[in-house]
C-alpha positions as CSV (number, residue, x, y, z in Angstrom):
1,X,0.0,0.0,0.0
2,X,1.5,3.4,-1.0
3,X,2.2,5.3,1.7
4,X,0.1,9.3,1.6
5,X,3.4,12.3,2.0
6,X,2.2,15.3,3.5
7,X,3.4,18.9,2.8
8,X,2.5,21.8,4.7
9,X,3.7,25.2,4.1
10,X,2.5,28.8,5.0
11,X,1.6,31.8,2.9
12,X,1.0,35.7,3.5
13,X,-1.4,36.8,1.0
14,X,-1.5,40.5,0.3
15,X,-4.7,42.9,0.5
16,X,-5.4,45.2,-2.3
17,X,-6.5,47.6,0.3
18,X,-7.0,47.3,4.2
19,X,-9.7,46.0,5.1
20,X,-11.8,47.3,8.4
21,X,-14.4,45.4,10.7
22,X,-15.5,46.2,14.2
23,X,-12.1,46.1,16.7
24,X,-9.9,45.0,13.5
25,X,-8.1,46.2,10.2
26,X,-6.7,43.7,8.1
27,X,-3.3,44.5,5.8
28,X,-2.9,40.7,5.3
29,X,-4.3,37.5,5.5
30,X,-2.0,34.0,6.8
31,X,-2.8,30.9,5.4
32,X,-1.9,27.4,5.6
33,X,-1.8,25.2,2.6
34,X,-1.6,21.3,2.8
35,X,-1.0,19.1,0.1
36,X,-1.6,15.1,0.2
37,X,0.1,13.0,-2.3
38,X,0.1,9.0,-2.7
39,X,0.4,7.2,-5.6
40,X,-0.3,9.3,-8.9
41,X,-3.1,11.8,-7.2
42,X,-2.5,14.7,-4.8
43,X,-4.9,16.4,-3.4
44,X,-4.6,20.3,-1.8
45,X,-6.4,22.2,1.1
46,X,-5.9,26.1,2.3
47,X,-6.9,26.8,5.6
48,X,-6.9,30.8,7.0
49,X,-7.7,29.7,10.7
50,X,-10.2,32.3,13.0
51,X,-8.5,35.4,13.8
52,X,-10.7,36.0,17.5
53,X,-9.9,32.7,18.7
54,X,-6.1,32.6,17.9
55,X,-6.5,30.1,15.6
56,X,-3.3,31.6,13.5
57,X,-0.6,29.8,11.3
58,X,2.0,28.6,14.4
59,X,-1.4,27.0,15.7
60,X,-2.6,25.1,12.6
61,X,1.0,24.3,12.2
62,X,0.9,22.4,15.3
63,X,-2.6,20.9,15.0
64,X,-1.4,19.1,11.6
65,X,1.9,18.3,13.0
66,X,0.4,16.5,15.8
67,X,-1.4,14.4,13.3
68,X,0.3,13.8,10.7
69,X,1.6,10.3,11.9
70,X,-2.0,9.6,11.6
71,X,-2.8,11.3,8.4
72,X,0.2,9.7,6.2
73,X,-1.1,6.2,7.5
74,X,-4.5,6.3,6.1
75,X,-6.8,8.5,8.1
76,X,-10.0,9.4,6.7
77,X,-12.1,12.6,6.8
78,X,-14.1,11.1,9.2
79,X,-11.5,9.6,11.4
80,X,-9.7,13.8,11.2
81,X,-12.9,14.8,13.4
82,X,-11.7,12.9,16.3
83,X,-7.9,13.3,15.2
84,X,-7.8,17.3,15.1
85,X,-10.2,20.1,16.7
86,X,-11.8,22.1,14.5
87,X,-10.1,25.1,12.8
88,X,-8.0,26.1,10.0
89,X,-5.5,23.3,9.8
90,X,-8.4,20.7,9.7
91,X,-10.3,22.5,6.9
92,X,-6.9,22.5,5.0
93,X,-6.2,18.7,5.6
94,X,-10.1,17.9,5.3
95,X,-9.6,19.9,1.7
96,X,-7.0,17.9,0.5
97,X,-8.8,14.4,1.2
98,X,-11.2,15.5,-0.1
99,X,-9.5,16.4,-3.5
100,X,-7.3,13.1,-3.2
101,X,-10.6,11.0,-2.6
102,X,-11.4,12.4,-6.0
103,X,-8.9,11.9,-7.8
104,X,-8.5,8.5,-6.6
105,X,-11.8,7.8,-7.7
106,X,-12.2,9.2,-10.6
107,X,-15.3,12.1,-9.9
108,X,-15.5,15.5,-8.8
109,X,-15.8,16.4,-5.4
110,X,-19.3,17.9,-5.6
111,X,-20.3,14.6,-6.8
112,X,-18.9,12.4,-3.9
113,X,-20.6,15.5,-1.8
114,X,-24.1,14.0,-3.0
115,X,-24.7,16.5,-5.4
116,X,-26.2,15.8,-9.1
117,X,-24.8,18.5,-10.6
118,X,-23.5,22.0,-9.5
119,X,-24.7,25.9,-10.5
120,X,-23.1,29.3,-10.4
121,X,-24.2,30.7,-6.7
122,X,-25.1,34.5,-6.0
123,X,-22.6,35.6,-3.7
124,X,-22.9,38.8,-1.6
125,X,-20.0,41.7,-2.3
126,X,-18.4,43.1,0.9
127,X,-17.6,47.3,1.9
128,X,-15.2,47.2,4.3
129,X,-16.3,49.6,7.2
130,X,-15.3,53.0,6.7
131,X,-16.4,56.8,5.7
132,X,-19.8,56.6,4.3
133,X,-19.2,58.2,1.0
134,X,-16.2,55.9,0.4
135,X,-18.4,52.8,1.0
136,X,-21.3,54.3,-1.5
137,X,-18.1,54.3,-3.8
138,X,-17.3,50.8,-3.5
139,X,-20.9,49.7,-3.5
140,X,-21.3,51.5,-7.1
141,X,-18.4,50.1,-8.3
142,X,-19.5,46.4,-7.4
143,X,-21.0,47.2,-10.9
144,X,-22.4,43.7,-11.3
145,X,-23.2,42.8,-7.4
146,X,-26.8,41.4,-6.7
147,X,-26.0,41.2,-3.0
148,X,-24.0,43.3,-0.9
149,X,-22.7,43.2,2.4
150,X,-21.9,45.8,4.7
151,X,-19.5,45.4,7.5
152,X,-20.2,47.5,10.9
153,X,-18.3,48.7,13.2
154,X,-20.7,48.9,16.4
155,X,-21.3,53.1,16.1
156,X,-24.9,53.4,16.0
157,X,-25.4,56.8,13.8
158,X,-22.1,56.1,11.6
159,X,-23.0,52.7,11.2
160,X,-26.8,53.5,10.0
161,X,-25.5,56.6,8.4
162,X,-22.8,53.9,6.1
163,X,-26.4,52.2,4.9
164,X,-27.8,55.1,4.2
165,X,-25.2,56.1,1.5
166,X,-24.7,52.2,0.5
167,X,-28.5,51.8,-0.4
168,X,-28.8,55.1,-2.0
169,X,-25.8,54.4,-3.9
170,X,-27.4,50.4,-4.9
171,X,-31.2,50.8,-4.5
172,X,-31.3,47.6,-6.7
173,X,-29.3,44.9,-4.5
174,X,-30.1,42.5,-1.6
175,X,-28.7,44.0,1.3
176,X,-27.0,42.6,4.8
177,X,-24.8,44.2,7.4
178,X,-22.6,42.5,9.7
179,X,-21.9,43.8,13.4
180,X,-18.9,41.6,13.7
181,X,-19.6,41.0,17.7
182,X,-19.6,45.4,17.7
183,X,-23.0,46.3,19.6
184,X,-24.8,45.8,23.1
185,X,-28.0,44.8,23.9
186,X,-29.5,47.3,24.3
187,X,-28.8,48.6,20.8
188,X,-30.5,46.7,19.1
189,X,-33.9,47.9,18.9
190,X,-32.4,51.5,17.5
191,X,-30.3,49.2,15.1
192,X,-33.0,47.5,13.8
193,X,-35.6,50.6,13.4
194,X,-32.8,52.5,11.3
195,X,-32.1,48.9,9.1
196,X,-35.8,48.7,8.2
197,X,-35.8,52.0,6.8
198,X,-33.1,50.8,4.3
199,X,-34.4,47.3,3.6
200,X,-31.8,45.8,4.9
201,X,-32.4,41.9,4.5
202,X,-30.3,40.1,7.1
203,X,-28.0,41.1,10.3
204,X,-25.2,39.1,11.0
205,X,-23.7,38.6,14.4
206,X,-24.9,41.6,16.8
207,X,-23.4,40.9,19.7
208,X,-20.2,39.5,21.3
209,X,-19.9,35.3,21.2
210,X,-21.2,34.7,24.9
211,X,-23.7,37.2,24.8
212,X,-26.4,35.1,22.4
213,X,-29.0,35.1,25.3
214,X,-29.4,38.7,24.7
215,X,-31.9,37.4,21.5
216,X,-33.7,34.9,23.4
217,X,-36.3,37.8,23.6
218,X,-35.7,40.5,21.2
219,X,-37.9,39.9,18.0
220,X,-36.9,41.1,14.9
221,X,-38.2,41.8,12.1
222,X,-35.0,41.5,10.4
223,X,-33.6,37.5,10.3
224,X,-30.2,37.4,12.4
225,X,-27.3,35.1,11.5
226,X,-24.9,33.6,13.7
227,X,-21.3,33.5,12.9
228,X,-18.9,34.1,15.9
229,X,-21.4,32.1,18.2
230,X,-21.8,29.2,15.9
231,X,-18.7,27.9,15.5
232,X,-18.9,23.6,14.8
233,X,-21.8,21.0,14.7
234,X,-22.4,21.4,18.6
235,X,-23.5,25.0,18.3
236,X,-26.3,24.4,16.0
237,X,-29.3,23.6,18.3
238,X,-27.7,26.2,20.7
239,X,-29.0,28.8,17.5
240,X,-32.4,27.8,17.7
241,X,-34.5,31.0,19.4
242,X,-31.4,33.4,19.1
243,X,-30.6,33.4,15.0
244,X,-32.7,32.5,12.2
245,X,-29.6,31.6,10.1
246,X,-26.2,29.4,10.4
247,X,-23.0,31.0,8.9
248,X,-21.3,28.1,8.7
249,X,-17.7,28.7,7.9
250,X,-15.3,26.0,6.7
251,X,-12.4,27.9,8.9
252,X,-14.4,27.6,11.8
253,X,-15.9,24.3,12.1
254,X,-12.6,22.7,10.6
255,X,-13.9,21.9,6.8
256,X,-16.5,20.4,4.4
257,X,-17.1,17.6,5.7
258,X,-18.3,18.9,9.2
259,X,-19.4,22.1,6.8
260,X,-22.2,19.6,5.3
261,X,-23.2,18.4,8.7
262,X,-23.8,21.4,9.9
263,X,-26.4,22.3,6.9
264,X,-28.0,19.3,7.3
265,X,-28.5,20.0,11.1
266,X,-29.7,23.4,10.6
267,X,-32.1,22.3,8.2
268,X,-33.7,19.9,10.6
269,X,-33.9,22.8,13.1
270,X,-36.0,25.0,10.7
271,X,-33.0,27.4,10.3
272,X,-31.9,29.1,7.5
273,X,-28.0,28.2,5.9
274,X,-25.1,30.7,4.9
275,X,-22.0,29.7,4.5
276,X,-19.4,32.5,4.7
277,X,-15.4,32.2,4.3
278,X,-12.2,34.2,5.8
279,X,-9.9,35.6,3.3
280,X,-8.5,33.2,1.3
281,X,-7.7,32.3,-2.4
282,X,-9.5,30.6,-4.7
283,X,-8.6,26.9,-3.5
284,X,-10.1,28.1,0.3
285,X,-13.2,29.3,-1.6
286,X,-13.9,26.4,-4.0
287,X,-14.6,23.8,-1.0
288,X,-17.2,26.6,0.4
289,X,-18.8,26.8,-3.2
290,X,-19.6,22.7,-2.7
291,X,-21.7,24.1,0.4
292,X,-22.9,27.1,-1.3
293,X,-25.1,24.8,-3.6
294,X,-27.1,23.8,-0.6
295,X,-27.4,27.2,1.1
296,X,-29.7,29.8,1.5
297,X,-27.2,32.6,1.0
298,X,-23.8,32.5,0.1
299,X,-21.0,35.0,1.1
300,X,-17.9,33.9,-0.8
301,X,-16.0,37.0,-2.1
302,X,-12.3,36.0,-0.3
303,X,-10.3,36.4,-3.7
304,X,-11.4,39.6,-4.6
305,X,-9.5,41.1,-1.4
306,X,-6.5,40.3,-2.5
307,X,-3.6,41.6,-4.8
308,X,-2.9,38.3,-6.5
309,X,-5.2,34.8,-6.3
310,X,-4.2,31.2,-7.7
311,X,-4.8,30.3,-11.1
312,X,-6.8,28.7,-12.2
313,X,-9.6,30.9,-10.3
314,X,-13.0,31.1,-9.4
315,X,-15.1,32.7,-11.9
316,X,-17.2,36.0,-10.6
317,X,-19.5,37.6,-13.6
318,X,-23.3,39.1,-13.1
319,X,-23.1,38.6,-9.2
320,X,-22.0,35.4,-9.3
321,X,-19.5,32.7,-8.3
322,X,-18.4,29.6,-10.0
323,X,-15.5,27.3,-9.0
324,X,-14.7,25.0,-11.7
325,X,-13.4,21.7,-11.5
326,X,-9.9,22.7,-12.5
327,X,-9.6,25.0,-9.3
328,X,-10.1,22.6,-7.1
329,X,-12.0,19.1,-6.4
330,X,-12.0,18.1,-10.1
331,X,-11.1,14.3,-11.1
332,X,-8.2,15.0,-13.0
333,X,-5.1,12.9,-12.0
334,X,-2.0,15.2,-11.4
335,X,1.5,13.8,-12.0
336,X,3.9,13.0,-9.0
């Protein structure tokens, strides 16, 4: 029996421009990228980790080295759950069995995924937070966006004020804000009242992770996702009576294959499905476009952050993302 070889090495990819959220700004984003080769196939994973819970490279570095015995030997994707906690350097590993798996076997991922076939995905655009007439800026010139996200910073008036300019700007798209864990409790109603008069469509992660009985009571009018509070497959009941919606991230709950779980749960729950990715390249996003066919929105724009992505790339045009089989997950074999 060949034996599997695993290569690890990390990357800093560049931002065109920082990038601002409530209590960060981004220059850069750190990933780890894993490759699995045995035989004639190799198969290749990019994991960015979770910035608010240290997850960074030394860390996913040290999750895969503690495993890798394990890995080269055989493991499975469903033996890695038990092997490595959840995080970046699982989705990376998780990535690359997956991608050997298919090339081993001759069929795309999406197919060994249980999927029939697979479709271009509306993705929502992101506006870093900033001054409002800069974000109205970028807004217009996401020429082609259907959906746009805006990211918050926890300011009530600025933050509202941001919308305002944003939806005057793009009367025409969905629209979403994310509070990135910026406001209180008692915000919320003000928040909401001044997001209705925009029809804004969806806020994502009010208040801090630890805070989530805060929405036990609060009804709103507006659906709430969960990102920061819902982290793996044992946070999804925990959603049910705070958010309407799961942001599953492949970062956060350590890959696909938990990443499908989790959709599945969420759908037995009567909750809604996102699926949402850190900065990455095109080989993080294409694993989170497998999910993205079975979501309910899909926030995927990673690549377009940054200065330079892989090649071959996903494929953005009228709103919309599509990862090809060549990017990642195809059944081609690659030469050792």
């Amino acid at each position: 029996m060949t034996k599997r070889k695993l290569g690890v090495q990390a990357e800093v990819l560049r931002f065109v421009e920082p990038f601002r959220i409530a209590g960060y700004v981004f220059e850069t984003s750190e990933v780890v990228v894993v490759t699995l080769e045995e035989g004639d196939h190799q198969g290749r994973g990019e994991g960015g980790g979770v910035y608010y819970l240290g997850d960074d490279v030394p860390n996913m570095l040290a999750d895969i080295a503690a495993a890798k015995d394990a890995i080269e030997a055989g493991a499975s994707r469903e033996a890695l759950l038990a092997l490595m906690p959840a995080g970046g350097g699982r989705n990376a590993v998780d990535a690359a069995l997956w991608e050997l798996e298919s090339r081993q076997a001759g069929v795309p991922v999406w197919r060994l995924a249980g999927l029939e076939s697979v479709r271009p995905v509306v993705t929502t655009f992101t506006v870093s937070a900033g001054e409002p007439e800069w974000m109205a800026g970028v807004a217009t010139r996401y020429a082609e966006a259907r959906s746009i996200k805006v990211k918050l910073t926890g300011e009530l008036a600025l933050d509202l004020e941001r919308v305002r300019a944003i939806r005057a700007a793009r009367p025409d798209v969905w629209l979403g804000v994310d509070g990135n864990q910026g406001y209180l409790r008692e915000d919320l109603e003000a928040l909401v009242a001044g997001l209705c008069e925009f029809d804004v469509a969806l806020l994502e992660q009010p208040l801090k992770r630890g805070a989530e009985a805060g929405l036990e009571r609060f009804k709103s009018p507006i659906p709430i996702a969960g990102d920061e509070s819902l982290l793996t497959l044992d946070d999804v009941a925990t959603a049910v009576g705070r958010f309407d919606v799961v942001n599953i991230k492949l970062d956060k709950c350590g890959g696909l294959t938990e990443g499908l779980r989790m959709a599945e749960a969420a759908r037995r729950l009567g909750l809604g499905v996102m699926v949402g990715t850190m900065v990455g390249t095109s080989l993080a996003t294409a694993p989170g476009f497998v999910l993205g066919q079975l979501a309910d929105l899909v926030d995927l724009d990673g690549p377009t952050f940054l200065a330079e992505d892989r090649k071959p790339s996903v494929v953005y045009r009228d709103g919309t993302l599509f990862a090809g089989d060549d990017v990642w997950g195809g059944a081609q074999t690659v030469a050792a």
